[in-house]
C-alpha positions as CSV (number, residue, x, y, z in Angstrom):
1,X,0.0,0.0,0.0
2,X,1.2,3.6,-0.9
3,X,2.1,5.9,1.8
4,X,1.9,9.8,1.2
5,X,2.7,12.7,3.5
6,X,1.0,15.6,3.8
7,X,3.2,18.6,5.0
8,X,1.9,22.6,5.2
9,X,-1.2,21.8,3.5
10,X,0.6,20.3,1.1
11,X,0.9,16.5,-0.2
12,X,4.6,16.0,-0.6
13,X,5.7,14.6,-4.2
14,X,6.8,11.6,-1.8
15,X,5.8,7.6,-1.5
16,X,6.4,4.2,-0.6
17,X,5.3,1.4,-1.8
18,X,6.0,-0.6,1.1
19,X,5.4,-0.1,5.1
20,X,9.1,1.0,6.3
21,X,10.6,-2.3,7.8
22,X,12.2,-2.7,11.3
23,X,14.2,-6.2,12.5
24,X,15.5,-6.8,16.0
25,X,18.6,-8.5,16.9
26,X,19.1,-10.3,20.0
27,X,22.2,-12.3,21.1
28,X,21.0,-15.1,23.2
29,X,24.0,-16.9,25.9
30,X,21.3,-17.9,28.7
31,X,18.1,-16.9,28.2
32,X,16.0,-19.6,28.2
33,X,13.6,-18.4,31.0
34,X,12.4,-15.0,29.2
35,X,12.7,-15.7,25.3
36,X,8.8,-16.8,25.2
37,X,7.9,-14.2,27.1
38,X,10.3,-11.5,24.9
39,X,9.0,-12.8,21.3
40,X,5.5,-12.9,22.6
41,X,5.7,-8.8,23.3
42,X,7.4,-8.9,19.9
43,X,4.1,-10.4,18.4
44,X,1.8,-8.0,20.4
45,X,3.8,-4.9,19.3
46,X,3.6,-6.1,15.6
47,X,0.2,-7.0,15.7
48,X,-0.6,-3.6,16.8
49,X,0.8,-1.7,13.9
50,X,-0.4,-3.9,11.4
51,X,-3.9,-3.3,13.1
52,X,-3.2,0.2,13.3
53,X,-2.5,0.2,9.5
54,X,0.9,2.0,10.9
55,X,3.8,2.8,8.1
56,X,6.4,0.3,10.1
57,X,6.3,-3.3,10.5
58,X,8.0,-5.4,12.5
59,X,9.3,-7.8,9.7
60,X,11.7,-9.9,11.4
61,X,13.4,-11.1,14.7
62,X,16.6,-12.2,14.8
63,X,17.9,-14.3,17.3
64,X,21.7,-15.1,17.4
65,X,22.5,-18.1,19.5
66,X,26.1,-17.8,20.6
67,X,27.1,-20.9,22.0
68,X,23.9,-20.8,24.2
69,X,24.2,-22.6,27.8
70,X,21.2,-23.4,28.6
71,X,18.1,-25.1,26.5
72,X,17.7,-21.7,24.6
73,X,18.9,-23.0,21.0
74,X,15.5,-25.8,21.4
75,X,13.2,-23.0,22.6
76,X,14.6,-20.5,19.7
77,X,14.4,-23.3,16.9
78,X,10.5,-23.8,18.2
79,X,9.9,-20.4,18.1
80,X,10.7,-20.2,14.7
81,X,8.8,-22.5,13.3
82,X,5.9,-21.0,15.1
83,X,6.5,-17.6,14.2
84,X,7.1,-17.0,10.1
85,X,8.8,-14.0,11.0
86,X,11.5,-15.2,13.9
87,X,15.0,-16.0,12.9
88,X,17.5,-18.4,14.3
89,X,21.4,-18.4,14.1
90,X,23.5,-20.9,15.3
91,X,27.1,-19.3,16.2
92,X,29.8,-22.3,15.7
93,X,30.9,-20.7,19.5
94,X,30.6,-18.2,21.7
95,X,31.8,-15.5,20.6
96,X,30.3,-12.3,22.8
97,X,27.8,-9.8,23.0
98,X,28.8,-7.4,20.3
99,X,30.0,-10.2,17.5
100,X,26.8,-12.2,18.0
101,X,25.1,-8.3,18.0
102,X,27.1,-7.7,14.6
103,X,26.0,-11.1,13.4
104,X,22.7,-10.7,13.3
105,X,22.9,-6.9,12.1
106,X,24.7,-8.8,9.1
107,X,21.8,-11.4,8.6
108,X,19.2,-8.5,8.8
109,X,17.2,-6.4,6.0
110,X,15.1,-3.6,8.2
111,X,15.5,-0.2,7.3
112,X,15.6,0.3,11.3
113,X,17.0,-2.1,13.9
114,X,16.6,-2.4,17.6
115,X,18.9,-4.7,19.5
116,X,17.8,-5.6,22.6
117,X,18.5,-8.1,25.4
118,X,18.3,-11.7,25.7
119,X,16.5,-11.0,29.4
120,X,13.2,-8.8,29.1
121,X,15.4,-6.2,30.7
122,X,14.4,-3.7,27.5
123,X,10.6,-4.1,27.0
124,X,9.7,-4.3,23.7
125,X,7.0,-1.8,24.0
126,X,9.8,1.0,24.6
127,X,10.7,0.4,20.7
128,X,8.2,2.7,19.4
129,X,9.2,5.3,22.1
130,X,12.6,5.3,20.2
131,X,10.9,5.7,17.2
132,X,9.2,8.8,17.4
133,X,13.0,10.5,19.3
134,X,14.1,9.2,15.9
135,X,11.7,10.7,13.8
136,X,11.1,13.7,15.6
137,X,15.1,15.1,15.3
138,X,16.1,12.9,12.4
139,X,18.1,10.6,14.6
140,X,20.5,8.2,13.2
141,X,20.8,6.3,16.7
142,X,18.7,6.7,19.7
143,X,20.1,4.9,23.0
144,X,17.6,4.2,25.9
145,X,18.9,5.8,28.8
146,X,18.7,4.6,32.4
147,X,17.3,6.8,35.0
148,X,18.0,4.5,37.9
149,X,20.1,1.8,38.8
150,X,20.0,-1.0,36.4
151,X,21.9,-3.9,38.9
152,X,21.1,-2.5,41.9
153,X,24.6,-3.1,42.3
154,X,26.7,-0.4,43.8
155,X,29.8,-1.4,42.6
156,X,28.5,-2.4,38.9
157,X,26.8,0.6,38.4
158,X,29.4,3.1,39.7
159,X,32.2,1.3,38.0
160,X,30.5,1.1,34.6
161,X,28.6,5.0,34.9
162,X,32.5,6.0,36.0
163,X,34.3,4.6,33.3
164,X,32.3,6.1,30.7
165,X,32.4,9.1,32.0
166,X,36.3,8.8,31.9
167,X,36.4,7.6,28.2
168,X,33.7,10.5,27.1
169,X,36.1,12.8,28.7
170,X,39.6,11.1,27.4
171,X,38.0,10.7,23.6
172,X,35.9,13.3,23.0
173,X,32.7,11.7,22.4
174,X,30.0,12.6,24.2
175,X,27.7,10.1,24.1
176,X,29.9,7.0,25.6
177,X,28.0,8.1,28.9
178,X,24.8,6.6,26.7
179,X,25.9,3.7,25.3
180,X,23.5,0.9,26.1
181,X,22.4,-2.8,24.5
182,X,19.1,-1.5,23.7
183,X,19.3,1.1,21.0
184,X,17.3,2.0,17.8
185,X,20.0,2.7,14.8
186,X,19.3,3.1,10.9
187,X,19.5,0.3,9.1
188,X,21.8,1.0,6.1
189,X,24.6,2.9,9.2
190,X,24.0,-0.4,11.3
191,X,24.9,-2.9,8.7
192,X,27.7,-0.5,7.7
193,X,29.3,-0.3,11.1
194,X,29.2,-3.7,11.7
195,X,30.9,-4.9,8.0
196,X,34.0,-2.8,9.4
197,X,34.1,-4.3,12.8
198,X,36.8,-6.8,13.7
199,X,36.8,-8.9,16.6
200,X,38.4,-6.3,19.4
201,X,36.0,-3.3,17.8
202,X,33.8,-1.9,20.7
203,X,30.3,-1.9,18.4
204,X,29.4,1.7,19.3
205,X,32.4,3.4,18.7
206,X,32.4,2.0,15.0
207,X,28.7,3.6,14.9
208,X,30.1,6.7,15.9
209,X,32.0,6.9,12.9
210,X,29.2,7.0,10.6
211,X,27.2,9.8,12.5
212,X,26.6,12.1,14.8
213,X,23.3,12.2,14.7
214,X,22.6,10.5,17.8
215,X,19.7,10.4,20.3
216,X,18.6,9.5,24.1
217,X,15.7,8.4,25.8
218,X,15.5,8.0,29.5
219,X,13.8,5.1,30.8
220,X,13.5,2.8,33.8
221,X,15.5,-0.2,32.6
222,X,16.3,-3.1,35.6
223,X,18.2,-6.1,35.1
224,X,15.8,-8.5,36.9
225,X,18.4,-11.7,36.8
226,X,21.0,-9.6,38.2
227,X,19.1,-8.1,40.9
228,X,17.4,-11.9,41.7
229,X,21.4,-13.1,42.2
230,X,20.6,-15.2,38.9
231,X,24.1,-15.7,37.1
232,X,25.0,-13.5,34.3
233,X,26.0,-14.0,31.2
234,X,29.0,-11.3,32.0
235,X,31.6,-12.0,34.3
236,X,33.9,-9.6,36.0
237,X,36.9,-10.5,33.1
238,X,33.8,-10.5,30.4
239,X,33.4,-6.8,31.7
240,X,37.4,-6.0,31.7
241,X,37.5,-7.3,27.7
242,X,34.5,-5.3,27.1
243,X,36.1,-2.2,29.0
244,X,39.5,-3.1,27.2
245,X,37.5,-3.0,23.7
246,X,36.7,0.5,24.0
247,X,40.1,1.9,24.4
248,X,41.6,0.0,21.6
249,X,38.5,0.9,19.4
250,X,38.7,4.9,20.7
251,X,40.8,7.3,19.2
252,X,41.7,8.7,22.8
253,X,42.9,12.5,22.8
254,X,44.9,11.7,25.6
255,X,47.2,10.1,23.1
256,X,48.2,13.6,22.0
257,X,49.1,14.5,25.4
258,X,53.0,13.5,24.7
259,X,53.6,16.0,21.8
260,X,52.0,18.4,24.5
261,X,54.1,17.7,27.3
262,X,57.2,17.4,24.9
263,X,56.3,20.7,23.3
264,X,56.2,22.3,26.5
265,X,59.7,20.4,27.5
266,X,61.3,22.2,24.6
267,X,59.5,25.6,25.7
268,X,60.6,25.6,29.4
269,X,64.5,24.5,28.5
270,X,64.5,27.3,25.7
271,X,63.1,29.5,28.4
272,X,65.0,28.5,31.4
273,X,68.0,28.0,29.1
274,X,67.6,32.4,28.2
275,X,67.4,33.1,31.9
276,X,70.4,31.4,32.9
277,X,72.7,33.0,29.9
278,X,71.3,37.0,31.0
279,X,71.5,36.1,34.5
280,X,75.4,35.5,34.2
281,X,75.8,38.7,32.2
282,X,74.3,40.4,34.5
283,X,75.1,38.9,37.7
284,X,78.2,36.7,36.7
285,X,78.6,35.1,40.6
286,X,75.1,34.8,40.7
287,X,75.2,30.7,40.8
288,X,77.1,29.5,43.2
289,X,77.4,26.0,42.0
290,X,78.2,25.8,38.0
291,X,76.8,23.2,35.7
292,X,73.8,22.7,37.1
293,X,71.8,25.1,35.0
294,X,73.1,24.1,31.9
295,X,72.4,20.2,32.8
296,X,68.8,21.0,33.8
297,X,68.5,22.6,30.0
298,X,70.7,19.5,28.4
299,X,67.7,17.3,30.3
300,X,64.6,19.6,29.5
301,X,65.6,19.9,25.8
302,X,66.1,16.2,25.2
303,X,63.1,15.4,27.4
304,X,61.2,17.2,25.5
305,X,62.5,15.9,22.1
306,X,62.4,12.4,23.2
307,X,58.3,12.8,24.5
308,X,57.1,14.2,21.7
309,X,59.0,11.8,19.4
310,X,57.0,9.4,21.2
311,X,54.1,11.7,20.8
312,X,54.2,11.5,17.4
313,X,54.5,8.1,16.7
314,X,51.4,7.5,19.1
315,X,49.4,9.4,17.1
316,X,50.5,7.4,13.9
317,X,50.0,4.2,15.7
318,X,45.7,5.6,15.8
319,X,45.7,6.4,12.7
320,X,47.1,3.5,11.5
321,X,44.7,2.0,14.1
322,X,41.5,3.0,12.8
323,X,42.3,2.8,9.0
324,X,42.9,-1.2,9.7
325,X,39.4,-1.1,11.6
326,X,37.6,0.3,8.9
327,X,36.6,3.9,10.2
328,X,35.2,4.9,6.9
329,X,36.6,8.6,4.8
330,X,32.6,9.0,4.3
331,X,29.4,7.8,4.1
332,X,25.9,8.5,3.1
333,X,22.2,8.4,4.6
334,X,19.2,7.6,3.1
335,X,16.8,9.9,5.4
336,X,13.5,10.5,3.1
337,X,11.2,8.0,4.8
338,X,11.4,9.7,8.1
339,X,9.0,12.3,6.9
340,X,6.6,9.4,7.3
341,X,7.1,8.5,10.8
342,X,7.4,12.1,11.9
343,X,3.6,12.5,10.4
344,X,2.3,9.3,11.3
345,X,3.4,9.9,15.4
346,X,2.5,13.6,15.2
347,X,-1.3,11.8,13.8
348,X,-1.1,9.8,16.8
349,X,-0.2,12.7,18.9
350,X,-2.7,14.6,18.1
């Protein structure tokens, strides 16, 4: 069915001829007590817009099994053969979060993908809440913020709301603070990002490189298994490779901080170097103990030199760095559909 929008009074010169698509990934390690439960709020939220005659449709579900330790591969193959539109994938291993995450962005066709969660911990009814941020300020990523405590785990939560802040402020990107499992991102940048991603690329900081366009919606998100004492699927070393991931994938600006320091090495010794000549011109007996002025300089200088040598070859090292991960020279969005979800939620709005 044709869609057409209707802008200023005007019907925009603008149509599809098919509903705007939207897939889910979810990587699945243990989730064999919620996945019934998660695909059946997946069937309610599609049913809904195709009732609603809404532009979207949920067209698929895609489920990555990595290496699953639990009976979650049997419940995900049965829930594919109930549901036309539920996808399975066997990983040969386990592999992680992210690289099951990137597999199924691989294996998907939506022109807008939500990962979520193998444990109900995003609700899929909080997908069309990322829809309409997107729509509304042309969003190529919307993250779904927490507003409380996710673990109720004082340690887990400071440690991990710490650490970002720390990268945000050591990188420059802003949004690190944001990043979370359960995000909205358009399709084409998705499937982009994840083509370039080798294994030790932290997902979101290869989206980053595709846009800056990016969103947040706060919302009360709790880990329910965590909080119960249920085991995890991360462990304290899944958490340090995932923290360790971001740093190698992150082209920190604290890397430059060697040329600084050097630089200002070479400054001070110039400088310092100037006061000691005028001081013994002006007051020749002035330094009681000789050589020590002109060793300080000796030191400063080749400090200096030597730091940002090292400086230098840092920064090559990043560049070098990101051109073997893939960050792209450019790339281009297809954002002439969002027209229709802006009009359709503002519909519903009104």
């Amino acid at each position: 069915m044709p869609f057409s929008v209707l802008a200023s009074n005007q019907w925009v010169p603008f149509m599809i001829e098919t509903k705007i698509s939207l897939s889910t990934i979810t990587p699945v390690y243990s989730g064999a007590l919620y996945l019934e439960k998660l695909v059946y709020e997946l069937a309610v939220l599609r049913d809904q817009w195709l009732n609603q005659n809404a532009p979207i449709m949920l067209t698929e579900a895609i489920f990555i099994d990595d290496a699953a330790i639990d009976e979650s591969s049997k419940i995900l193959d049965e829930l594919a053969l109930k549901y036309s539109w539920v996808t399975t994938i066997h990983l040969s291993r386990n592999f992680g979060q992210h690289p099951a995450t990137i597999a199924g962005i691989l294996h998907s066709s939506g022109d807008w993908i939500v990962t979520l969660d193998e444990d109900f911990q995003h609700p899929p009814e909080q997908i069309e809440t990322l829809l309409r941020k997107a729509a509304k300020e042309g969003c190529d990523i919307v993250y779904a913020y927490p507003q409380e405590a996710v673990h109720q785990s004082i340690v887990r939560d400071f440690t991990s709301r710490f650490y970002k802040k720390i990268m945000a402020k050591l990188t420059g990107n802003k949004n690190i603070p944001f990043f979370n499992s359960f995000r909205l991102i358009r399709g084409s940048i998705a499937r982009a990002a994840s083509s370039v991603c080798s294994h030790e690329t932290y997902f979101d900081i290869a989206l980053s490189w595709f846009t800056q366009r990016v969103g947040r919606v706060g919302m009360t998100l709790k880990d329910e298994r965590t909080i119960r004492g249920d085991k995890s699927g991360y462990t304290f070393l899944k958490l340090l490779s995932h923290a360790r991931r971001m740093i190698i994938s992150t082209h920190a600006k604290a890397m430059r901080i060697g040329s600084v320091v050097g630089l200002l090495g070479l400054i001070t010794s110039f400088a310092y170097g100037g006061y000691i000549f005028i001081q013994r011109l002006i007051v020749p007996n002035a330094f009681e103990v000789r050589g020590w002025g002109s060793l300080m300089v000796t030191i400063l200088f080749l400090g200096g030199v030597t730091v940002s040598l090292i400086g230098v070859l840092l920064e090559y090292m990043v560049v070098i760095l990101l051109h073997t991960q893939g960050k792209p020279t450019f790339f281009v969005a297809d954002r002439r559909s969002d027209i229709i979800l802006k009009h359709y939620f503002k519909d519903r709005t009104e």
